[in-house]
C-alpha positions as CSV (number, residue, x, y, z in Angstrom):
1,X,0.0,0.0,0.0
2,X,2.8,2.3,1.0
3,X,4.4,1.3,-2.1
4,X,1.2,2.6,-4.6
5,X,0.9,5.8,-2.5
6,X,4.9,6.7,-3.2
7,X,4.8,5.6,-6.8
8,X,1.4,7.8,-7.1
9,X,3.2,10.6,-5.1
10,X,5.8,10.6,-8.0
11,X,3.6,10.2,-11.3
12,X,1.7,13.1,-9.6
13,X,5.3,15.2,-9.5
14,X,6.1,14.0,-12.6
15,X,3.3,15.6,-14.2
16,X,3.3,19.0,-12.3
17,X,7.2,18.9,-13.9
18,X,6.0,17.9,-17.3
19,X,3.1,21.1,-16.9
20,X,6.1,23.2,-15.6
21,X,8.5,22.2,-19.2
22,X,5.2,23.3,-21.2
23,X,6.0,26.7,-19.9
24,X,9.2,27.3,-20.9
25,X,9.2,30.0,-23.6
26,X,12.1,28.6,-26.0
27,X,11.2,25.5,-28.2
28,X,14.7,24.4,-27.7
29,X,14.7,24.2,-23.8
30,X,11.1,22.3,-24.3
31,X,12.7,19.7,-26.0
32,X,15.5,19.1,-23.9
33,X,14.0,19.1,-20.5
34,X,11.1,16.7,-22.3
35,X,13.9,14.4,-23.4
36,X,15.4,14.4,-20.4
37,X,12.1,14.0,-17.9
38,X,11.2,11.4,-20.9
39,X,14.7,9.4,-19.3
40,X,14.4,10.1,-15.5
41,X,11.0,9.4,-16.0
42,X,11.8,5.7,-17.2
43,X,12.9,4.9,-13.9
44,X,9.7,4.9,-12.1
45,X,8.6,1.6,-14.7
46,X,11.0,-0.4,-12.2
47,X,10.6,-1.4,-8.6
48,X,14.7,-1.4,-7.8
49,X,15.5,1.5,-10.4
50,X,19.0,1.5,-9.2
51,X,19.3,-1.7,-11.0
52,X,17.5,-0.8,-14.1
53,X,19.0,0.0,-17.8
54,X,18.3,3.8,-16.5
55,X,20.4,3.2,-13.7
56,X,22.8,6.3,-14.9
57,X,20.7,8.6,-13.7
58,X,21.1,7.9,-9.7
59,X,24.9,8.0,-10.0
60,X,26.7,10.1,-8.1
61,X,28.5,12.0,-10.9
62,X,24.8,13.1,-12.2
63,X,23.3,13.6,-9.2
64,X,26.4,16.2,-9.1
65,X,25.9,18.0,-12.0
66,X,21.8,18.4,-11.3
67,X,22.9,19.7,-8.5
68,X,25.5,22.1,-9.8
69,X,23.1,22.9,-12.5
70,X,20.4,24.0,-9.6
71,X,22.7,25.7,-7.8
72,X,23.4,28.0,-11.0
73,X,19.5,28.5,-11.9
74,X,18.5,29.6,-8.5
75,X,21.5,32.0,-8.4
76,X,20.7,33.1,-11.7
77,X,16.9,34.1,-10.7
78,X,18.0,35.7,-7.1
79,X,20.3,38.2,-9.2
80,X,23.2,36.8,-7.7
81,X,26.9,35.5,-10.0
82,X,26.8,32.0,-10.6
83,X,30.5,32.0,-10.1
84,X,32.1,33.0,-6.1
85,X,34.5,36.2,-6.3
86,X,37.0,32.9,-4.6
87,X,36.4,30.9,-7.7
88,X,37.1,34.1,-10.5
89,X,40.1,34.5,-8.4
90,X,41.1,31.3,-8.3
91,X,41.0,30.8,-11.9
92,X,42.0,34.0,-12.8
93,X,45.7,33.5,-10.5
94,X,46.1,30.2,-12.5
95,X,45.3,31.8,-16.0
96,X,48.4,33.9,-15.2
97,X,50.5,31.7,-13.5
98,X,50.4,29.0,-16.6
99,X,50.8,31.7,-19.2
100,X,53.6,32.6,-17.3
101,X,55.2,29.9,-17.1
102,X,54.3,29.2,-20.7
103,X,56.1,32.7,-21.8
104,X,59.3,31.2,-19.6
105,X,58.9,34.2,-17.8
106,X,62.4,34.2,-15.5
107,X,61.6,34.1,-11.5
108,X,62.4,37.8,-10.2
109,X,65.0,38.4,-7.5
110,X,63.8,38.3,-3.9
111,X,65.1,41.7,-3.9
112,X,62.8,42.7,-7.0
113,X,59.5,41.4,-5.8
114,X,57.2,44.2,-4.1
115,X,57.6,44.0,-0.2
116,X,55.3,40.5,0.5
117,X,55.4,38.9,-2.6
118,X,56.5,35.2,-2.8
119,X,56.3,32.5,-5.4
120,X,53.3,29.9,-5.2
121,X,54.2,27.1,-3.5
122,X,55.1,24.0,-5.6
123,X,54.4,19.7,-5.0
124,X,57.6,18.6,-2.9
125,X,58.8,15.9,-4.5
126,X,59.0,12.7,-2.1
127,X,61.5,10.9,-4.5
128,X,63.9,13.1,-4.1
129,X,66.8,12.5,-1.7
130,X,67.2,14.4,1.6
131,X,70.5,14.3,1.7
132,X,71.4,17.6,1.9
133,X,71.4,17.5,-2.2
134,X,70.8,21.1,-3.1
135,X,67.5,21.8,-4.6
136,X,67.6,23.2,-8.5
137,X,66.5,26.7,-8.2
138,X,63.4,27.2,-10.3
139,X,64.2,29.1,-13.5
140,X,61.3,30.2,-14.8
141,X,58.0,31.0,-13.2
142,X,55.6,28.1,-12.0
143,X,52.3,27.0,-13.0
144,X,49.7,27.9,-10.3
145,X,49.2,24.5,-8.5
146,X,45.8,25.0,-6.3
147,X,46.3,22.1,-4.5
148,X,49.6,23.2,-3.3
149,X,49.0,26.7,-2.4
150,X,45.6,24.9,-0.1
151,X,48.4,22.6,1.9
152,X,51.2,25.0,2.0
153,X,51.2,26.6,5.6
154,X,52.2,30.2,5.4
């Protein structure tokens, strides 16, 4: 019984969803989200749906990018950037850092960077030898590694 009243629960959604696509203005977007509820909508014809031909629908990497897709339209309708200031700056330092590095632009002199500039911090190498071997100086300026400058403690 439990069972019916779910399954009803979610045909009822289903069709307040479908309603909801027949309201979208561009033929194009119609016919995407139709397509897709169309798929998604496949999985209700099984009882274990996670084991189902439609089964790529619940994985993890989709359930993911629905989400990130969300995210993005309810941004977009409170007026707000899709993308953080973090994230533009994030990508915008690692823009310049590669090009940088592509250019072989030659690391500056401590004594010519502004007062509290430093270089990025780069992945340590765990192969190398601690054995006091001096450390090739770095000639030319490094990509931006993200993942770095997050474990580096400064």
């Amino acid at each position: 019984m439990i069972d019916e009243r779910y399954q009803t629960e979610l045909l009822l959604r289903g069709q307040k969803l479908y309603a909801s696509v027949e309201l979208l203005r561009k033929q194009e977007d119609r016919a995407t989200y139709l397509k897709e509820l169309e798929n998604v909508g496949g999985l209700l014809a099984y009882k274990v749906p996670e084991l189902s031909p439609m089964s790529k629908y619940l994985d993890q990497a989709r359930r993911e990018s629905v989400a990130e897709q969300i995210n993005c339209a309810i941004l977009y309708h409170s007026s707000l950037p899709a993308v953080s200031q973090l994230e533009l700056a994030v990508r915008y330092n690692s823009c310049i850092w590669d090009e940088l590095n592509k250019l072989q632009v030659k690391v500056p002199t401590n004594s010519n960077r502004p007062p509290g500039v430093s270089l990025p911090p780069q992945p340590t190498n765990k192969g190398a030898s601690s054995s006091g071997e001096k450390k090739p100086t770095v000639e030319y300026l490094p990509p931006f590694n993200l993942g770095s400058f997050l474990d580096a403690r400064v």
